[in-house]
N, C-alpha and C positions, 0 to 999 in steps of 0.2 A: 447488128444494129449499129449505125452508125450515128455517136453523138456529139454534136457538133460543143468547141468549148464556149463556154459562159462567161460571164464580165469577172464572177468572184474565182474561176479558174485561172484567169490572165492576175488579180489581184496577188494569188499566191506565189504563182510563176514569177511575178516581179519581187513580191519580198523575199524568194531564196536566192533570188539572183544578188539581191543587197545585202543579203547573211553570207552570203558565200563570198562576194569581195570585200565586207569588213572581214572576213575569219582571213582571208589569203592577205590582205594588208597585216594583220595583228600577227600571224607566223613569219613574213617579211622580217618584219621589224624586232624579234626575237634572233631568228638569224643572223640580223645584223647586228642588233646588241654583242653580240656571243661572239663574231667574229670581227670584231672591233676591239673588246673587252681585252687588256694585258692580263696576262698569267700572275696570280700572286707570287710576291717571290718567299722565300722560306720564314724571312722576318716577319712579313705583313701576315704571312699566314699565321704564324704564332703568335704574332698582336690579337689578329680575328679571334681567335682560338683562346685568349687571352682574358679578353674583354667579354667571349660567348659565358665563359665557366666563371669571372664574374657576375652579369648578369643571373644566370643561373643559382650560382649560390646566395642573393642577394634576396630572388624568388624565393626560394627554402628556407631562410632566415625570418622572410613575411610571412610565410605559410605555416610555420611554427609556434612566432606571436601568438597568427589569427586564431590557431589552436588550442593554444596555453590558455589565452585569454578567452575563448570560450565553454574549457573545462572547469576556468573558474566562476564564470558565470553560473555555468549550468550547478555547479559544486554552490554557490551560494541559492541559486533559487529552491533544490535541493533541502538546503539547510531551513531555508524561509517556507517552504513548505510545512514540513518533521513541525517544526516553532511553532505555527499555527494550526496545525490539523484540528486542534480539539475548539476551534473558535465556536461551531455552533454549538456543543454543548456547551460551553464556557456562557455563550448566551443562555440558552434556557435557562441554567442553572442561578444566572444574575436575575432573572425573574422570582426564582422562591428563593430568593436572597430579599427582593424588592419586598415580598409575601411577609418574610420572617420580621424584618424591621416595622414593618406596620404593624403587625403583632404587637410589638414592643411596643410601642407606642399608645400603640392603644389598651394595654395592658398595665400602662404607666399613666393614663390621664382616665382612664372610666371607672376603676377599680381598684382602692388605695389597697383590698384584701388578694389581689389576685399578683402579692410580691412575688412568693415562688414561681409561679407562671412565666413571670416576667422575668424571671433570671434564669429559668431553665431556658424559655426563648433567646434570652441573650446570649447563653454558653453556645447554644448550636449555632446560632449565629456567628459568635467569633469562632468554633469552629469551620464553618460553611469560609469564612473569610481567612482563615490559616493556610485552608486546603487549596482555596484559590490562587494566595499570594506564593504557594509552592509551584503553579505551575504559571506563574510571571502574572498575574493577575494582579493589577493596584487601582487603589480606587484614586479617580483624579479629585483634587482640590479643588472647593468650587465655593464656598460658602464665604464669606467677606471679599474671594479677590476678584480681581479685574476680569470683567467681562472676556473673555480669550475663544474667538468663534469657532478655533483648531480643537476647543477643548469644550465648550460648552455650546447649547444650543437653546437659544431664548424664545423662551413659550410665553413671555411678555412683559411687561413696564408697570413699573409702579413708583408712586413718590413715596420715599423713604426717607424721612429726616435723620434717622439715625444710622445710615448708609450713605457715603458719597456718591457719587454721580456717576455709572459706569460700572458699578460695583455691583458684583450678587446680590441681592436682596434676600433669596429665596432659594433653597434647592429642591425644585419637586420630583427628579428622578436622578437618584446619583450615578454620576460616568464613571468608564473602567477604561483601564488602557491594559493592554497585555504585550509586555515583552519593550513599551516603547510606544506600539501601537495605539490609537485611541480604536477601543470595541465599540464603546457607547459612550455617545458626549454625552456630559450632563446635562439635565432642562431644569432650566434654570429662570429663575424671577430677576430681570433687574432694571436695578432701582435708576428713578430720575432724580434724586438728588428731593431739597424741598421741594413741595407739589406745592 
């Protein structure tokens, strides 16, 4: 069977004919580099050689850094890890902490007869709060000072003539900070100053 060539046969036959004298110009011109090119002589080769093993050790001096200082990275997240792990129990446990204070409280304003109560509840409480501050647990400050939104969170506004302007009025859920960290901002009431 005899088959005659087609337009995209002639298309290909022209583009190796174009790859094959860009490739014979592009070996040309290496040959001629090369035999053009002077011999180094013994100094410029130990310059080259000089300059190579700087370069080089310059590399492994970065490379070393990059390494130091990503052990110690990794060596601090490590650590900020360990520091934190027990944050969600830490939560729950701020919750029957929330529980035991309202106790108190309410154990101190409904029932002048229910004192023992009241100080039994309060002992486990500053125990509950001993055992926390052992493991970096503090409770943040939030009752007269300044509104601070890193450290409180405003659940809303009131005029309070006996509070300046800006200032806590109110603390309706007390925040913890652990280690530094804030766990739980405080929610907070605050004041507009006279209403």
């Amino acid at each position: 069977m005899n088959e005659q060539p087609t337009h995209e046969d002639d298309a290909i036959e022209n583009e190796l004919d174009v790859v094959g004298a860009d490739f014979e110009a592009a070996t040309d011109q290496v040959f001629d580099d090369q035999s053009q090119a002077q011999p180094e002589t013994r100094d410029e080769e130990m310059d080259r050689l000089r300059a190579e093993v700087e370069a080089a050790d310059k590399r492994v001096l970065l490379a070393q850094a990059d390494a130091e200082n990503f052990r110690k990275r990794m060596r601090r997240d490590y650590e900020d890890q360990l520091k934190f792990a027990p944050l969600a129990v830490i939560t729950d446990i701020l919750q029957v902490r929330d529980n035991l204070v309202r106790a108190i409280e309410a154990a101190s304003t409904e029932n002048q007869g229910a004192e023992g109560l009241r100080e039994g509840v309060a002992m486990v409480a500053k125990q509950l709060d001993d055992a926390l501050a052992k493991h970096g647990v503090e409770e943040i400050p939030a009752a007269g000072e300044q509104f601070d939104p890193n450290f409180h969170e405003a659940i809303s506004q009131m005029p309070c003539p006996d509070v300046e302007e800006g200032k806590v009025a109110h603390v309706a859920v007390t925040g913890f900070r652990m280690h530094g960290r804030v766990i739980r901002p405080a929610q907070v009431v605050v004041s507009m100053g006279q209403g």
